[in-house]
Each structure stands twice: as C-alpha cells, then as structure tokens.
C-alpha positions in Angstrom: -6.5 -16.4 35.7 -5.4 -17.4 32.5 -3.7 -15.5 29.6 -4.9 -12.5 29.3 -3.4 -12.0 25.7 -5.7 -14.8 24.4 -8.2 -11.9 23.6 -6.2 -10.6 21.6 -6.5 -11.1 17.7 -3.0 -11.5 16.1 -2.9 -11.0 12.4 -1.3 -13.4 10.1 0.6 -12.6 7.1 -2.7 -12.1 4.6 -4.2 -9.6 7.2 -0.7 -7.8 7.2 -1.1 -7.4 3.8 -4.5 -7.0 3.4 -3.7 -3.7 6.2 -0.9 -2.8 4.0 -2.6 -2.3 0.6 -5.0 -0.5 2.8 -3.2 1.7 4.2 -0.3 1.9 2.0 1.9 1.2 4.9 4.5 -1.9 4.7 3.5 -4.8 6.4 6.3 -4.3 9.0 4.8 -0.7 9.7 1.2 -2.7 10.9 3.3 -5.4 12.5 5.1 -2.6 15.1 1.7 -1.2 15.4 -0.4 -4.3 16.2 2.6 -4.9 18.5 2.3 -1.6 20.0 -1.7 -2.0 20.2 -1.5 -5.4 21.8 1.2 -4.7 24.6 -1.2 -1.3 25.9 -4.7 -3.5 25.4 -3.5 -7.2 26.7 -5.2 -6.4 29.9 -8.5 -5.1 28.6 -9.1 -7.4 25.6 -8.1 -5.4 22.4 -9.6 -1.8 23.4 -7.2 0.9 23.7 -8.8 3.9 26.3 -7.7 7.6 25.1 -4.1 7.6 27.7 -3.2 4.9 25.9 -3.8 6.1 22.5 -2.1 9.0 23.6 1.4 7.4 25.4 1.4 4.5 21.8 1.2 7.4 19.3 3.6 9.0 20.9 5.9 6.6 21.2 5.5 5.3 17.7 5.7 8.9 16.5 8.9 9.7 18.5 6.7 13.1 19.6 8.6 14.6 22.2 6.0 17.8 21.9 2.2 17.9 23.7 -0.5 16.6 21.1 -3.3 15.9 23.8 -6.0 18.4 21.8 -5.0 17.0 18.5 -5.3 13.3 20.0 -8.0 13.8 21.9 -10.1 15.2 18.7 -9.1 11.8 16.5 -9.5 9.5 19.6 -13.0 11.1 19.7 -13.8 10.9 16.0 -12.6 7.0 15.5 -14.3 6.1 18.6 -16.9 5.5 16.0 -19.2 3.3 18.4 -18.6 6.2 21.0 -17.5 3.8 23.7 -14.6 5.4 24.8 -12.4 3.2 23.4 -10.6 2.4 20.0 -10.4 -1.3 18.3 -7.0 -2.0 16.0 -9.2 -0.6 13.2 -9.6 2.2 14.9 -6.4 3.0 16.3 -4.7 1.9 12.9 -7.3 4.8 11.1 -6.7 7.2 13.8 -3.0 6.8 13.3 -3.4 7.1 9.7 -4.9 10.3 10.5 -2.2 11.8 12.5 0.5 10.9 10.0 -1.2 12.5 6.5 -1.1 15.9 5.1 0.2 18.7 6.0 -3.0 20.6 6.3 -7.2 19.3 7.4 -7.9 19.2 3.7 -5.1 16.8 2.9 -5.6 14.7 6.1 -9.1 14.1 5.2 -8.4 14.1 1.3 -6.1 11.1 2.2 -8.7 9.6 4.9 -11.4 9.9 2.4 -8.8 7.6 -0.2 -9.1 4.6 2.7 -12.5 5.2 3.6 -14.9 1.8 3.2 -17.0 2.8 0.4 -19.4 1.1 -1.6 -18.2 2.7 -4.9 -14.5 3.6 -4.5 -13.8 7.0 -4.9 -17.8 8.4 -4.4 -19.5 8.5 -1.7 -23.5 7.6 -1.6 -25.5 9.9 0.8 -25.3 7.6 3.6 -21.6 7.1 3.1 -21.1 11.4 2.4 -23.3 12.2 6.0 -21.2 9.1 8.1 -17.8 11.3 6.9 -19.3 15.1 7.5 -20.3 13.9 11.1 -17.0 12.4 11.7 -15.6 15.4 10.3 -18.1 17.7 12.9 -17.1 15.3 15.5 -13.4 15.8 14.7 -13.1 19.4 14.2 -16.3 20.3 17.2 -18.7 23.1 14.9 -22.3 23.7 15.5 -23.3 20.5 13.8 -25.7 22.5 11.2 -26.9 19.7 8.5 -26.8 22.9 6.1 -22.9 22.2 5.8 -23.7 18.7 4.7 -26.5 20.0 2.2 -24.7 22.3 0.2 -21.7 20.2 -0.2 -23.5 17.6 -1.5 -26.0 19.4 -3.5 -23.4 21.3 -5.1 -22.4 18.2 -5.9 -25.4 17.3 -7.6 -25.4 14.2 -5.5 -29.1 14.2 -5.2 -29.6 13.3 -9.1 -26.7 11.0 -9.1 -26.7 9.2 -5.6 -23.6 9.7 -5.4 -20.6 12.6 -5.7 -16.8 12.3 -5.9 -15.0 12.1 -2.6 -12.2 14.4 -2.7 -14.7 16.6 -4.7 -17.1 16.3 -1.2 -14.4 16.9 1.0 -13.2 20.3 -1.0 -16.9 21.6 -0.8 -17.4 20.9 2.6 -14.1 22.9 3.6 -15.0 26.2 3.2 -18.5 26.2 4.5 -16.8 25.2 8.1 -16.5 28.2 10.2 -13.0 28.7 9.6 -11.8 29.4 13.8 -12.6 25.5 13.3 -10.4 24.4 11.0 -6.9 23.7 12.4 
C-alpha cells in the first residue's frame, strides 16, 4: 500500500521563501497552507478537487458564510489545465485571489502584480489574451475577442508588443458587460 503522502511535494525553506516574496505572504502563511493542501490531497497525490478547495478555504478563511459561487468561479479559472482539479500553485493563486481587494478591479489589479510575465509589469500579447480568458473564464461573459482587442489596442500594444498591466486590466473593465462584474 505504501505511503500515500510520498506524492506529495514538501517545500523546503528556499521554496517557502521563494512563495513568500511571491506572494507577499510570510513564510509561515504558505507553510499552514501547504499544510492545509497536503492533509485534503494526501490521498489523491497533490490535486485538490473543487469540495476540497471549497471546505480548506474555508477553514483557512474562518468563513462561516456560503461562498460556493464565488469559489466555484476561481476554482474554475485556476484550473488552468481544465482538469478539474487545482495543483499547490493553483490553490496557492486561487487563494491569493479570494483574499485581495475589495472590489474585481483590485483583485485582478493585485493578481496581475503576481502574474508570470516575461517583462514584469507588461504583458506581451500572448501573456495579455492568457489573462482576458482567465478573466472570461472567471467572471462567465460571452467570450467576444472584441473585449480583448480594444483593451489592448487602446493600449497601443500592437506597435509596442507589449502594454502595462494594471493599465490592461483598467481598459478591459469597462467593456465587460457590467451584470458580470461582481
């Protein structure tokens, strides 16, 4: 039978800070959360399934109140492989996600701060479409490539290759149908 926590990755003391000045979290923060991930995923090998994303964040949180849309929309969107589960990565980024900002613009504003870019603070085109369908993903429009277009072009990202990522984020905002926008 065998251990079944052997499967699990456990982070030493450069990958805790490594997270850390990622996330700005302390080191003890991603400790209790690696913790956390690894008790609810032992069994199936590091992937946490959306109930257990949902009982962990909860628990971590303290929530006492029903979040099961709002989870279920950032489970979805940091599924990024779409298998219906989420990797320490992912969980860590989806729990990011719950705890910034008071309103979607902040959230993503700060996501967009953490996001692996290849030019920090700008997005390329490849890097500015991977966010807008995660944010389409997230927030469920019509996924109309117009939004994506206009942001970036005014932008002038097509001259440059790049545009500014809070900058990208603010553009995008308004052309979402706002009944979207939570």
């Amino acid at each position: 039978m065998g251990n079944q926590q052997a499967n699990v990755a456990a982070y030493n003391t450069w990958d805790l800070n490594a997270y850390s000045q990622m996330t700005g979290l302390s080191p003890a923060q991603i400790q209790q959360l690696e913790i956390a991930f690894n008790q609810r995923t032992a069994a199936t090998g590091g992937r946490m399934t959306i109930n257990e994303f949902k009982t962990v964040y909860a628990s971590i949180a303290g929530l006492t109140w029903n979040f099961n849309a709002d989870a279920e929309r950032i489970f979805l969107m940091f599924d990024t492989d779409g298998n219906g589960v989420l990797t320490f990565n992912e969980f860590l980024m989806a729990y990011l996600m719950l705890q910034r900002g008071a309103n979607p613009v902040q959230r993503w504003e700060y996501l967009v701060n953490y996001y692996p870019v290849s030019r920090p603070g700008y997005l390329s085109a490849v890097e500015a479409e991977m966010l807008y369908n995660n944010m389409q993903r997230f927030y469920g429009f019509p996924a109309q490539q117009t939004y994506y277009t206009t942001a970036w072009s005014q932008l002038g990202g097509a001259t440059s290759g790049y545009v500014p990522a809070q900058q990208f984020v603010q553009a995008l905002v308004p052309l979402i149908p706002q009944n979207y926008i939570w």
